[in-house]
PyMOL Python script that loads the backbone (N, CA, C, O; Angstrom):
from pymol import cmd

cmd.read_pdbstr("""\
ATOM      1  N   UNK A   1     -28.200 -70.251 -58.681  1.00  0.00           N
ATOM      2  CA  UNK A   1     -28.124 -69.942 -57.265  1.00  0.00           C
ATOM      3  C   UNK A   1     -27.851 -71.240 -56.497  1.00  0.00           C
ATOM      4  O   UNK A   1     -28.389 -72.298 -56.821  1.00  0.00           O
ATOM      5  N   UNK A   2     -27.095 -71.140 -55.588  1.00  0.00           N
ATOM      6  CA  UNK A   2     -26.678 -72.875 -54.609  1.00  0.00           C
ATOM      7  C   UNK A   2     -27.373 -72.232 -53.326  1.00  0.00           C
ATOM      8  O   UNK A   2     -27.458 -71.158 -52.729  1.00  0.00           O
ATOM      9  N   UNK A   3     -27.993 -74.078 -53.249  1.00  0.00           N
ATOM     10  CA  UNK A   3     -28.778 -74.104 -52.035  1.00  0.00           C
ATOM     11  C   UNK A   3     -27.612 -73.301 -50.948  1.00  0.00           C
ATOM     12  O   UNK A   3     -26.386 -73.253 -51.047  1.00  0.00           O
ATOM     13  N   UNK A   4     -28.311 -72.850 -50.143  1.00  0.00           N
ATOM     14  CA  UNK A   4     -28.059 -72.423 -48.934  1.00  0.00           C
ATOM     15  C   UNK A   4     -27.240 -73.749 -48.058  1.00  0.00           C
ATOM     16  O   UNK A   4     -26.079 -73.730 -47.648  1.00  0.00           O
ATOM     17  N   UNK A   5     -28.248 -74.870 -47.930  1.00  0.00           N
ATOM     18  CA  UNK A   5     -27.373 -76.213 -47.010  1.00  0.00           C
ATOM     19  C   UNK A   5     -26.931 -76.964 -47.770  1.00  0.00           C
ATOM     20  O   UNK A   5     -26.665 -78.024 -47.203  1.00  0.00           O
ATOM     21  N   UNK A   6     -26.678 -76.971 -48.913  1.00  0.00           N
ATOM     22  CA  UNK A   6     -26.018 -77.379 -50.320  1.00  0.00           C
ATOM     23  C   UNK A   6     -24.240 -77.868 -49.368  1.00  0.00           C
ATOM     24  O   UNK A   6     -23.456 -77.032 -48.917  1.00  0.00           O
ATOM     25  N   UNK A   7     -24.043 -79.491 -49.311  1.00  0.00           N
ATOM     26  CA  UNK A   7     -22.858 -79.087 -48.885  1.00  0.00           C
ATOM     27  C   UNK A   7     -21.360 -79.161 -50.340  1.00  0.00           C
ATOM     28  O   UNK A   7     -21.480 -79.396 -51.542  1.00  0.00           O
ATOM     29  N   UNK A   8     -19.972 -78.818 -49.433  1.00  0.00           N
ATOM     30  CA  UNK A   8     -19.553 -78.643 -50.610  1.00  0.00           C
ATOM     31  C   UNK A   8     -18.591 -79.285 -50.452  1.00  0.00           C
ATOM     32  O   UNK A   8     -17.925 -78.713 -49.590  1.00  0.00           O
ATOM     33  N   UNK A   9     -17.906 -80.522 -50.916  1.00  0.00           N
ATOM     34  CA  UNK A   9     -16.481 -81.493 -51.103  1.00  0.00           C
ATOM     35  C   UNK A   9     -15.630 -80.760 -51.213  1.00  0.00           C
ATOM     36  O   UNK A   9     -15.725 -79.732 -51.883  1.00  0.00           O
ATOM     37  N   UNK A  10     -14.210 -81.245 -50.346  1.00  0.00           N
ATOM     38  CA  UNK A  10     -13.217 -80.780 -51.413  1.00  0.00           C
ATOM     39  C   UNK A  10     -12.224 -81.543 -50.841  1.00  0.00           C
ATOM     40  O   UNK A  10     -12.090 -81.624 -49.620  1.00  0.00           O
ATOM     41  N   UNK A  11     -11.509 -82.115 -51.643  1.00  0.00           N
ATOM     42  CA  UNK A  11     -10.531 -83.184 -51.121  1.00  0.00           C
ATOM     43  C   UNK A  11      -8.988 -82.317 -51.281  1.00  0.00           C
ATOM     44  O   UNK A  11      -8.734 -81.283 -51.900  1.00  0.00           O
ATOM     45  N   UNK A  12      -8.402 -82.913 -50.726  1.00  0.00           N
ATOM     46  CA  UNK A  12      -7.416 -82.177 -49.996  1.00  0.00           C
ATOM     47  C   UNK A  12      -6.242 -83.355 -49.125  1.00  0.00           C
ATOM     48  O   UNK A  12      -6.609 -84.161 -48.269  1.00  0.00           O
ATOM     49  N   UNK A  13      -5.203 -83.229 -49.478  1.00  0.00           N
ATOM     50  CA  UNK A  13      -3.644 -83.702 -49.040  1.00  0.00           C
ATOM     51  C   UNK A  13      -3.534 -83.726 -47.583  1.00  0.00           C
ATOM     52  O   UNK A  13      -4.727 -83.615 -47.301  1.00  0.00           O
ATOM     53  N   UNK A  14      -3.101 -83.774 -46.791  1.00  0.00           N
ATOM     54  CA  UNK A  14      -2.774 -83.880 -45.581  1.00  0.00           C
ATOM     55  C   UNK A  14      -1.288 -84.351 -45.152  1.00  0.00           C
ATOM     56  O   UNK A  14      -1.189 -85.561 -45.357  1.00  0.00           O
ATOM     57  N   UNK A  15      -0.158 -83.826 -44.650  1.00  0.00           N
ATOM     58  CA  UNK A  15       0.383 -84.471 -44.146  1.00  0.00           C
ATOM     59  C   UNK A  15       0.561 -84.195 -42.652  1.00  0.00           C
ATOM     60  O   UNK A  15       0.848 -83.069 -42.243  1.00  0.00           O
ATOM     61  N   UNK A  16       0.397 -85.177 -41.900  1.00  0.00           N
ATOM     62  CA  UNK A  16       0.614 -85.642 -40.627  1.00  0.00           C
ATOM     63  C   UNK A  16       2.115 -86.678 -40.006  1.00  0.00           C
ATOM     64  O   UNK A  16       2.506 -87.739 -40.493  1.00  0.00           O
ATOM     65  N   UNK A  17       2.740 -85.882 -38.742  1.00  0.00           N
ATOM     66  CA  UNK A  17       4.018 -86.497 -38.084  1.00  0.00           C
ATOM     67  C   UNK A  17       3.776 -86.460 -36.947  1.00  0.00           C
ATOM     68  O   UNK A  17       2.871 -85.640 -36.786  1.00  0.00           O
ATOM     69  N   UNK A  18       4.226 -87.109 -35.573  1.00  0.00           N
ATOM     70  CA  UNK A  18       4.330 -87.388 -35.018  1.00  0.00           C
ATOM     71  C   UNK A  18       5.440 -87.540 -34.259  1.00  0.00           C
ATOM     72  O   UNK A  18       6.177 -88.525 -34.303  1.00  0.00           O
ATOM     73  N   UNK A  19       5.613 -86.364 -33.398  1.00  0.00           N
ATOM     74  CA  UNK A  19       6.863 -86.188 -32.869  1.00  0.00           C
ATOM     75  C   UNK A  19       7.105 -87.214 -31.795  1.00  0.00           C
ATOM     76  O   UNK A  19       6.274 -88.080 -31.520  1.00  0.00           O
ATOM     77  N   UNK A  20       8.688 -87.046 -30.986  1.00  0.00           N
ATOM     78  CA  UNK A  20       9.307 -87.683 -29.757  1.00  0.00           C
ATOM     79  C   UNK A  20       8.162 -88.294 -28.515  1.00  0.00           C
ATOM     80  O   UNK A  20       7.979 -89.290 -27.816  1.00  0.00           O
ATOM     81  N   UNK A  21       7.543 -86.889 -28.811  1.00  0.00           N
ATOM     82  CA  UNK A  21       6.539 -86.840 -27.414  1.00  0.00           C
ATOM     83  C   UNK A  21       5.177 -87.285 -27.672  1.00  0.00           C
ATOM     84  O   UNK A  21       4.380 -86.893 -26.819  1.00  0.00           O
ATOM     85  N   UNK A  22       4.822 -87.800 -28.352  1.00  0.00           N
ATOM     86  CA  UNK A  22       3.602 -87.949 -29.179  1.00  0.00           C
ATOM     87  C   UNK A  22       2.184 -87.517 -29.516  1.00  0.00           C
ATOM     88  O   UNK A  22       1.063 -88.012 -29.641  1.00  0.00           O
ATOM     89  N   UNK A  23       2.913 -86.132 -29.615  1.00  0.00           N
ATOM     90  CA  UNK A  23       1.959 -85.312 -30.564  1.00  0.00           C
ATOM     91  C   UNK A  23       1.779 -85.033 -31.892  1.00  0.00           C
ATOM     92  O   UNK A  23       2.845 -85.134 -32.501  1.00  0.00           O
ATOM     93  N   UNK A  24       0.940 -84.751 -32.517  1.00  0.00           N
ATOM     94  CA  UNK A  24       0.889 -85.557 -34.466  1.00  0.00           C
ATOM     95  C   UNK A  24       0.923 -83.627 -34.350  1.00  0.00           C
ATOM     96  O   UNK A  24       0.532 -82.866 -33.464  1.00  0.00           O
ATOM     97  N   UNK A  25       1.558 -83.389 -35.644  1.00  0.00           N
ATOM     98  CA  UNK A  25       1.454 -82.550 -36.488  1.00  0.00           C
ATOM     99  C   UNK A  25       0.620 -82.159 -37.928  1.00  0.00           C
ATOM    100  O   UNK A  25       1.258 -82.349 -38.964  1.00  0.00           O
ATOM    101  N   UNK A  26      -0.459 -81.743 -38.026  1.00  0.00           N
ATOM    102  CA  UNK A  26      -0.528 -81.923 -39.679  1.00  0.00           C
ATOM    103  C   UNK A  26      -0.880 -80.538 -40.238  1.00  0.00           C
ATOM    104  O   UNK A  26      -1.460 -79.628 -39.645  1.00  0.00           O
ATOM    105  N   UNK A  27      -0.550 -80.551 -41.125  1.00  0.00           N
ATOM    106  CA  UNK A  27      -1.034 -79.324 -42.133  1.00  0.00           C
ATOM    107  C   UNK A  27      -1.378 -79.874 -43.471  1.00  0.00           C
ATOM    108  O   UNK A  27      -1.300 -80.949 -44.067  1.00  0.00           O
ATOM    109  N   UNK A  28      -1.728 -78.847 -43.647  1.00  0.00           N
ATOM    110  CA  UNK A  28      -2.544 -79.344 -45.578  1.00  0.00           C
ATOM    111  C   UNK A  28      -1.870 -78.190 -46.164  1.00  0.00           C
ATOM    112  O   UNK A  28      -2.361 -77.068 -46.039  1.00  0.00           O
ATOM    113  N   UNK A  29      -0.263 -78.479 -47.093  1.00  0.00           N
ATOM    114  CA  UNK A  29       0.171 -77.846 -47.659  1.00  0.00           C
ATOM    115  C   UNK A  29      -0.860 -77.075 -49.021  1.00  0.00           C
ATOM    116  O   UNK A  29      -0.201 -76.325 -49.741  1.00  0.00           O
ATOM    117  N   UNK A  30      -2.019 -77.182 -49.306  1.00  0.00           N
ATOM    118  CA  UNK A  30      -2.654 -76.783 -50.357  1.00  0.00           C
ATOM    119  C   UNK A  30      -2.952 -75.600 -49.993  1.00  0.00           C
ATOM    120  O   UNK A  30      -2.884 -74.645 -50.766  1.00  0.00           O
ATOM    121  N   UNK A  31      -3.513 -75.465 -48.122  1.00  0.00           N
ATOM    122  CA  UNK A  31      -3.960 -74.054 -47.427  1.00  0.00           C
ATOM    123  C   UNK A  31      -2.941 -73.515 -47.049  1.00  0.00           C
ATOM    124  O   UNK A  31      -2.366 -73.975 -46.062  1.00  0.00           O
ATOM    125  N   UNK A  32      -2.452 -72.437 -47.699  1.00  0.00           N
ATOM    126  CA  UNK A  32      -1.628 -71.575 -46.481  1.00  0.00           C
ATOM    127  C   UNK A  32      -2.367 -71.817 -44.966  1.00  0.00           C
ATOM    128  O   UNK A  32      -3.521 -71.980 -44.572  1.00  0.00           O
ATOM    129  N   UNK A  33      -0.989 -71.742 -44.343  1.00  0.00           N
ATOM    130  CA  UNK A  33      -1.616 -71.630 -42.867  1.00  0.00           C
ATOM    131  C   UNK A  33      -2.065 -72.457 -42.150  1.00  0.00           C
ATOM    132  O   UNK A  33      -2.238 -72.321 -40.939  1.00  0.00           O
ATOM    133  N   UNK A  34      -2.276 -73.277 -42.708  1.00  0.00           N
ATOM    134  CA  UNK A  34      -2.915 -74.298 -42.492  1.00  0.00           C
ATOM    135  C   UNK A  34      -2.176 -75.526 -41.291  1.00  0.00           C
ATOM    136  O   UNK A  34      -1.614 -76.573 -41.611  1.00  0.00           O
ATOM    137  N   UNK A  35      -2.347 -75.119 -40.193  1.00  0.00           N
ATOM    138  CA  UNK A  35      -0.934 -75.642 -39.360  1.00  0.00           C
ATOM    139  C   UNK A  35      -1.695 -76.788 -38.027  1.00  0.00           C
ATOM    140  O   UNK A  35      -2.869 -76.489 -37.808  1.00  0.00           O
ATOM    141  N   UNK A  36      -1.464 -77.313 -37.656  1.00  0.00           N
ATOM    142  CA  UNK A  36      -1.987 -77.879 -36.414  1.00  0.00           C
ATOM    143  C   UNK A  36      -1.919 -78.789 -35.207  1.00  0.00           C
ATOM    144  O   UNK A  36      -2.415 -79.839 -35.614  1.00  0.00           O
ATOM    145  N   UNK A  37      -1.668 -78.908 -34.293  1.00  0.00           N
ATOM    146  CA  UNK A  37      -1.055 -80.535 -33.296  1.00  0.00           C
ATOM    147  C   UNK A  37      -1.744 -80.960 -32.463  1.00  0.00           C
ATOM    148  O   UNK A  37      -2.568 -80.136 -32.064  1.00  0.00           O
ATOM    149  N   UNK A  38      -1.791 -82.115 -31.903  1.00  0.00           N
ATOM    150  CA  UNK A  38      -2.237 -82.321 -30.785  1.00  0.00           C
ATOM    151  C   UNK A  38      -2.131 -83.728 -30.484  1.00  0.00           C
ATOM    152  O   UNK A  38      -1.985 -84.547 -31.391  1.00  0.00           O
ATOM    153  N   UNK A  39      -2.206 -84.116 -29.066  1.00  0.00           N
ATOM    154  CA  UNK A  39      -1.730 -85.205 -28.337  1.00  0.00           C
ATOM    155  C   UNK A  39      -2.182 -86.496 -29.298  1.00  0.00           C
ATOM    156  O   UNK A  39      -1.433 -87.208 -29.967  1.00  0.00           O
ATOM    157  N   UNK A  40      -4.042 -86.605 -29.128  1.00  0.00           N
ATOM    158  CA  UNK A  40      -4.545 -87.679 -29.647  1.00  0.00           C
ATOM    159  C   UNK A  40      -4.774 -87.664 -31.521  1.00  0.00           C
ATOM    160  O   UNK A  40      -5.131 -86.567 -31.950  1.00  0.00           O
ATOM    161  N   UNK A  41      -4.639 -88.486 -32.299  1.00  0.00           N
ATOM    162  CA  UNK A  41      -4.676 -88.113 -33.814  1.00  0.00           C
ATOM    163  C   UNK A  41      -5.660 -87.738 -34.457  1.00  0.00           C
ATOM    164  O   UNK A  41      -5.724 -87.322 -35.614  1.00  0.00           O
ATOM    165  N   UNK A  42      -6.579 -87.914 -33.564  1.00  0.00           N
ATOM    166  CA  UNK A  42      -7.988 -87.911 -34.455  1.00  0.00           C
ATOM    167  C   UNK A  42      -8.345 -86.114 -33.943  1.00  0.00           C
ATOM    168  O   UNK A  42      -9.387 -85.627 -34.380  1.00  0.00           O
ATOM    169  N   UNK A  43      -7.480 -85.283 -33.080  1.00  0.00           N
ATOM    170  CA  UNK A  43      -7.861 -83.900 -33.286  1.00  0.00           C
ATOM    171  C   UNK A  43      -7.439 -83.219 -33.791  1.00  0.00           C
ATOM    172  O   UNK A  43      -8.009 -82.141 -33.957  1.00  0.00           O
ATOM    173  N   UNK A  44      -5.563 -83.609 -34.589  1.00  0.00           N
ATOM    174  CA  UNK A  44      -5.564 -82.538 -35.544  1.00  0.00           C
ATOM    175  C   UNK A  44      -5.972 -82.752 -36.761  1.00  0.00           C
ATOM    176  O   UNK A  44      -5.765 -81.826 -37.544  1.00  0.00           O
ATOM    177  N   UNK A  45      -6.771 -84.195 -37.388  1.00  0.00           N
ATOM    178  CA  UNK A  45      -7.129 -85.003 -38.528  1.00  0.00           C
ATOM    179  C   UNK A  45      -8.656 -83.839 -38.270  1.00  0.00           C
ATOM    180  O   UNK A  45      -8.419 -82.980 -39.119  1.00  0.00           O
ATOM    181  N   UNK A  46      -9.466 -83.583 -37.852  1.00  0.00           N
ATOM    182  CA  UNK A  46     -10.808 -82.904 -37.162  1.00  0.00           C
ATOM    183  C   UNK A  46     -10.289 -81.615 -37.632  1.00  0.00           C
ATOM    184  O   UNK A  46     -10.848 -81.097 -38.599  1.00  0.00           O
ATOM    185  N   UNK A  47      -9.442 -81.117 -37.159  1.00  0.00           N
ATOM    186  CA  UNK A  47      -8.797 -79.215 -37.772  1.00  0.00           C
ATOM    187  C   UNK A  47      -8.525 -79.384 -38.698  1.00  0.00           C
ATOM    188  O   UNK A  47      -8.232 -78.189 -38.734  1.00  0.00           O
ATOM    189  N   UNK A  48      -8.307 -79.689 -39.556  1.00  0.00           N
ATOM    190  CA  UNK A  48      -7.418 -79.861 -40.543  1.00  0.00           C
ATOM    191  C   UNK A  48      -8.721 -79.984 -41.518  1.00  0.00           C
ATOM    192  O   UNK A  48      -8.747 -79.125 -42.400  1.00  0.00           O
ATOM    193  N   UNK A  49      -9.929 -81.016 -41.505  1.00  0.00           N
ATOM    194  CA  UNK A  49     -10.789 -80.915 -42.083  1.00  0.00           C
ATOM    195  C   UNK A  49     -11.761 -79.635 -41.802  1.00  0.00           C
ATOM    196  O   UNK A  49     -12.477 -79.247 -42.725  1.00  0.00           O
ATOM    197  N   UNK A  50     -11.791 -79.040 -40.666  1.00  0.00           N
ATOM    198  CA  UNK A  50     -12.822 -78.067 -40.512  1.00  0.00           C
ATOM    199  C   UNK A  50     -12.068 -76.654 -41.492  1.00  0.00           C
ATOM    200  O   UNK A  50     -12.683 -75.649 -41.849  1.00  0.00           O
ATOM    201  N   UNK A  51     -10.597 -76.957 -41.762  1.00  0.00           N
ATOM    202  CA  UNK A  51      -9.833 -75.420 -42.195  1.00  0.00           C
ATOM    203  C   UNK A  51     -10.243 -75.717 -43.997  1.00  0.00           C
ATOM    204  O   UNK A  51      -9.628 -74.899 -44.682  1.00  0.00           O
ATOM    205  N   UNK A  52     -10.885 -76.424 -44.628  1.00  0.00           N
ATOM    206  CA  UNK A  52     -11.183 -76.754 -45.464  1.00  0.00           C
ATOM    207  C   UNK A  52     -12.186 -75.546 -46.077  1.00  0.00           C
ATOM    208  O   UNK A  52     -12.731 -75.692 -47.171  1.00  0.00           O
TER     209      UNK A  52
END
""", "prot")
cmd.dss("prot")
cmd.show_as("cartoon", "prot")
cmd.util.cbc("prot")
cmd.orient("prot")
């Protein structure tokens, strides 16, 4: 049985771009779906780990 607050790793690829306007793109080709953007980098790097 796993603890209940047992947490759980999982490492995972990322790629991140950065368009004209400078908003980063990243997805984690491993998740479908897995899609995301935004102005500053450190919020789609934050989604990208929570879709984990």
């Amino acid at each position: 049985m796993r603890d209940k607050d047992a947490e759980m790793i999982t490492e995972l690829s990322a790629v991140i771009e950065e368009d004209q306007g400078g908003y980063f793109a990243a997805s984690a080709p491993t998740l479908r779906g897995c899609h995301t953007q935004a102005a500053p980098l450190d919020v789609p790097m934050k989604r990208v780990k929570k879709s984990d």
